[in-house]
C-alpha positions in Angstrom: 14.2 105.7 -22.9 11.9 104.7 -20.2 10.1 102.0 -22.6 13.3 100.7 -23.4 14.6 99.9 -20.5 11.2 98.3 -18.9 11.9 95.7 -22.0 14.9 94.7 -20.9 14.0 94.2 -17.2 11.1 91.8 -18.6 13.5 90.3 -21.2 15.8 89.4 -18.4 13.1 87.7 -16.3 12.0 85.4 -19.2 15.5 84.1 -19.2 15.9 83.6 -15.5 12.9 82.1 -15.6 13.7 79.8 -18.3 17.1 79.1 -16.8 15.4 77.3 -13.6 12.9 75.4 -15.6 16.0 73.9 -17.8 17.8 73.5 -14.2 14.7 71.6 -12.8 14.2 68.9 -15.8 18.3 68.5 -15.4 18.2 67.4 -11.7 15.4 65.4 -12.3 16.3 63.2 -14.9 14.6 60.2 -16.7 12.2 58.7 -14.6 12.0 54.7 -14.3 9.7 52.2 -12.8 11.0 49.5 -10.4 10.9 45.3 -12.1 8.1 43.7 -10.4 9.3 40.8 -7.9 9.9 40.0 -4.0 10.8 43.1 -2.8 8.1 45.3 -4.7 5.4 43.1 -4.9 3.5 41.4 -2.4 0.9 39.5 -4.6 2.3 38.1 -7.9 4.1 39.2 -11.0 2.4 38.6 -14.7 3.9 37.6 -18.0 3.8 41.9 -18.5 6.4 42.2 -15.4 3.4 43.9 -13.9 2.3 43.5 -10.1 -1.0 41.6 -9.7 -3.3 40.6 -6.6 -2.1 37.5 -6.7 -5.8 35.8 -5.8 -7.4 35.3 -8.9 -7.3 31.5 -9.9 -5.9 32.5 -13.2 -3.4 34.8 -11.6 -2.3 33.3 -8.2 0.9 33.8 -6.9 2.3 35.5 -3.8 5.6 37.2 -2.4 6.6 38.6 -6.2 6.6 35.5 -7.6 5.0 34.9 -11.0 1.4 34.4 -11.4 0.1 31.0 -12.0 -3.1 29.4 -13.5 -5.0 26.8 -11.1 -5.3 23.6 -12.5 -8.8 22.2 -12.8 -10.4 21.1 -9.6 -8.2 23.6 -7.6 -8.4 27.5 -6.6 -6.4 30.4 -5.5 -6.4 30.4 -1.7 -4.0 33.4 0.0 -1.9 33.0 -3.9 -1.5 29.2 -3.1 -3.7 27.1 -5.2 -5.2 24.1 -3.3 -7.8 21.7 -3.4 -11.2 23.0 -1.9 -12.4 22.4 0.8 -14.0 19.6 1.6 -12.6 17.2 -0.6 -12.3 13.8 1.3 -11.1 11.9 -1.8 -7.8 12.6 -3.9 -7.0 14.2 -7.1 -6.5 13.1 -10.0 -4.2 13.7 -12.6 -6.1 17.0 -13.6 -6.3 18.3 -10.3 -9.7 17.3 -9.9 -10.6 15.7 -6.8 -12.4 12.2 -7.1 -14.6 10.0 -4.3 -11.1 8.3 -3.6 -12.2 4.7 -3.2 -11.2 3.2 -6.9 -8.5 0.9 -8.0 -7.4 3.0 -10.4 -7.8 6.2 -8.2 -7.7 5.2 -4.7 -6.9 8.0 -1.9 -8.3 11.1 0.4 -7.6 13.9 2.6 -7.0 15.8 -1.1 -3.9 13.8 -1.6 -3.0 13.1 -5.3 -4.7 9.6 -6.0 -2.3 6.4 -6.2 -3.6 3.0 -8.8 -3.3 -0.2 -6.3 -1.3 -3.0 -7.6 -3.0 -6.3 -9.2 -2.7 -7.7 -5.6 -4.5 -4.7 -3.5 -8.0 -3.4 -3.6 -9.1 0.3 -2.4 -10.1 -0.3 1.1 -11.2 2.9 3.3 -9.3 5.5 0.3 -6.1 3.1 1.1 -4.4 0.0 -0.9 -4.7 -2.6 0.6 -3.0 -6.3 -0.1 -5.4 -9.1 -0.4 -4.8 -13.0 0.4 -6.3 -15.9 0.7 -6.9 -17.6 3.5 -5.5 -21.6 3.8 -7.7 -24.2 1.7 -8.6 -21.3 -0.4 -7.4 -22.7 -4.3 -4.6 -20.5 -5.8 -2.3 -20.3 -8.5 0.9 -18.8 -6.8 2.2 -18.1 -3.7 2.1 -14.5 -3.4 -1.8 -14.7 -3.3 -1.6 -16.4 0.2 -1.8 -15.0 3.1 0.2 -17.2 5.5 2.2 -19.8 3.8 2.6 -20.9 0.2 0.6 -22.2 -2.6 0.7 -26.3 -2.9 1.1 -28.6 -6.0 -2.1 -29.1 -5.4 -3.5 -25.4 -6.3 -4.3 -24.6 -2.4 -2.8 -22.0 0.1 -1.1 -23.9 2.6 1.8 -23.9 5.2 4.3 -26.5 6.7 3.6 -27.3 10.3 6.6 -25.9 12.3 8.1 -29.0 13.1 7.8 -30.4 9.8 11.3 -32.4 9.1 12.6 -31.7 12.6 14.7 -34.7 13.7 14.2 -33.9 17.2 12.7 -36.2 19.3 8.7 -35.3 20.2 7.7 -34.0 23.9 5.8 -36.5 25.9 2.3 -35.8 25.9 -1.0 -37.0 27.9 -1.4 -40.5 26.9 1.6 -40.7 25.4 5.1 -42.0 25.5 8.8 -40.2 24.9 9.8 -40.6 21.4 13.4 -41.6 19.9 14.2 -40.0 17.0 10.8 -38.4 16.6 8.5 -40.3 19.2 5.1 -40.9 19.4 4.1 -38.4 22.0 1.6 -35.6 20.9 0.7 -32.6 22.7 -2.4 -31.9 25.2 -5.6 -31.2 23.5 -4.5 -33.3 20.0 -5.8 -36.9 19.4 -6.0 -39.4 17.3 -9.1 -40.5 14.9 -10.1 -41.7 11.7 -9.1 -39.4 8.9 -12.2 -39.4 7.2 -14.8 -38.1 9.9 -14.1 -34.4 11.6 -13.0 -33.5 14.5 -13.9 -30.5 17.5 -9.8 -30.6 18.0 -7.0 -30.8 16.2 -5.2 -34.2 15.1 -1.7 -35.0 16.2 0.1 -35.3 13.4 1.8 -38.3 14.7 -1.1 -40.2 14.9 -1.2 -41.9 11.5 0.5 -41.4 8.0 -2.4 -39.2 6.6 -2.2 -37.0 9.5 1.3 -36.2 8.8 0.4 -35.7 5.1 -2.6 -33.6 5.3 -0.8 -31.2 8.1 2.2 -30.8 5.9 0.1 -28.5 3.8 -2.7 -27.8 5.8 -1.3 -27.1 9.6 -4.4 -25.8 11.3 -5.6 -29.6 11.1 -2.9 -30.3 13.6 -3.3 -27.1 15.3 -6.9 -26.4 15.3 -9.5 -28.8 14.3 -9.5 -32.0 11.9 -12.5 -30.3 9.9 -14.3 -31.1 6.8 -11.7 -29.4 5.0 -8.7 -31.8 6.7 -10.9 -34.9 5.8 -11.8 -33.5 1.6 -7.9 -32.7 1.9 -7.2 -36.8 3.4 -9.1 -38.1 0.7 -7.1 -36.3 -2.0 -4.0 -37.5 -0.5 -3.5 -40.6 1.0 -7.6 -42.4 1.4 -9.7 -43.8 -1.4 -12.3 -41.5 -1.1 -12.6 -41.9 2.6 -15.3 -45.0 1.6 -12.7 -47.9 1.9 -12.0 -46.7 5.7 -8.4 -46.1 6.7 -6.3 -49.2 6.3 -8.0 -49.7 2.9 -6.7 -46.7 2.0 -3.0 -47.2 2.6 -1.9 -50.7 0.6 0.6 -49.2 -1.4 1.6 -46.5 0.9 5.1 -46.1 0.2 5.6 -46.8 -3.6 2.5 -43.8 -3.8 5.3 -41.7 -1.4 8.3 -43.2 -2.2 9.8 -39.9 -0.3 7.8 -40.4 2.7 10.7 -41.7 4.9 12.8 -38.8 3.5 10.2 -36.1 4.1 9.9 -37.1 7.5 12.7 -38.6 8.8 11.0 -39.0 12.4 8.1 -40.8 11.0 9.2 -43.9 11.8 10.1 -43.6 15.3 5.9 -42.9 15.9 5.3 -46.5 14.1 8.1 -49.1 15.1 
């Protein structure tokens, strides 16, 4: 009687104990991991969902983003990748970072590298236009500098007053002009075309003067240099041998459009 009811007191606490074990599981439930991303991750999420470092240079990410490879020529730095330090060029299209100072890959302070245009060269890791100066032959006009390219194949500009039907300023030596006078400023003078000199020529002084300084200002701004007297030749002197007058005995059938050009020409030479 005794034995008996010892094994139902011991058969009861199985149960019980059974009862809260089946209670425990119930209340738990299925248990679930959280996605990786911005609020669980702090580094960078792979292609697995799972939560990585985030400094690796073939993982590199940051703020639960996902993980990225470095391109070449780059590294992870704080899950950012970067150029390393100390590149003073640029990079290129890998990612790699060059000297910088190329036409084809012309740049620095690791900026992505830039090809100059036909018209630039790579000047201090920047593009920079090139010209050419006046005199300098050419074949079009966006290769000079200041001006335009002339018929004749050289970079040149018009004087500023060139066609100006104003009257010309009285000047040391000289005399108030009507319709384009005779007068040239301080400093210019007058000489023969064919031998240089220290100051500029007034381009009122003679036909050739006008001519040459249509294309080539500085010689009525600066100095009547060799340049002014190779460029007289050409235009309106036999060589600058025959001397000045010789030069000119057909002057206006060789510029029939003289008068036209410079309509205040004639005022200078009644």
């Amino acid at each position: 009687m005794q034995l008996e009811r010892r094994s139902r007191v011991l058969a009861s606490a199985v149960l019980s104990v059974a009862a809260a074990v089946v209670l425990v599981v119930a209340a738990c439930g299925p248990t679930h991991e959280q996605a990786c991303g911005p609020g669980t991750c702090m580094g960078c999420c792979d292609s697995n969902g799972l939560c990585q470092t985030g400094i690796a240079d073939t993982q590199c990410g940051r703020q639960g983003a996902s993980c990225e490879a470095c391109a070449a020529g780059t590294a992870c730095n704080l899950g950012i990748c970067a150029a390393p330090q100390g590149c003073n060029g640029c990079l290129d299209g890998t990612g790699a970072c060059v000297a910088g100072t190329s036409n084809a890959a012309c740049g620095g302070n690791s900026e992505v590298c830039v090809a100059c245009a036909s018209n630039e060269l790579c000047v201090n890791r920047a593009c920079q236009k090139i010209c050419k100066d006046l005199g300098i032959a050419c074949t079009s006009d966006a290769e000079c500098c200041d001006g335009r390219c002339s018929f004749l194949g050289f970079c040149s500009t018009l004087p500023p007053d060139a066609g100006s039907t104003d009257g010309g300023e009285e000047g040391d030596g000289g005399t108030t002009g009507e319709d384009g006078g005779s007068g040239s400023d301080a400093g210019m003078g007058c000489g023969d075309p064919c031998v240089p000199m220290s100051g500029p020529m007034a381009i009122t002084c003679n036909p050739c003067a006008a001519q040459v300084c249509a294309f080539f200002s500085s010689c009525c701004t600066t100095a009547w240099d060799s340049t002014c007297v190779t460029m007289a030749s050409l235009f309106c002197t036999a060589g600058c041998g025959l001397g000045f007058d010789a030069g000119f005995p057909g002057f206006d059938g060789g510029f029939p459009s003289f008068d036209g050009g410079f309509p205040w020409f004639d005022g200078g030479f009644p």
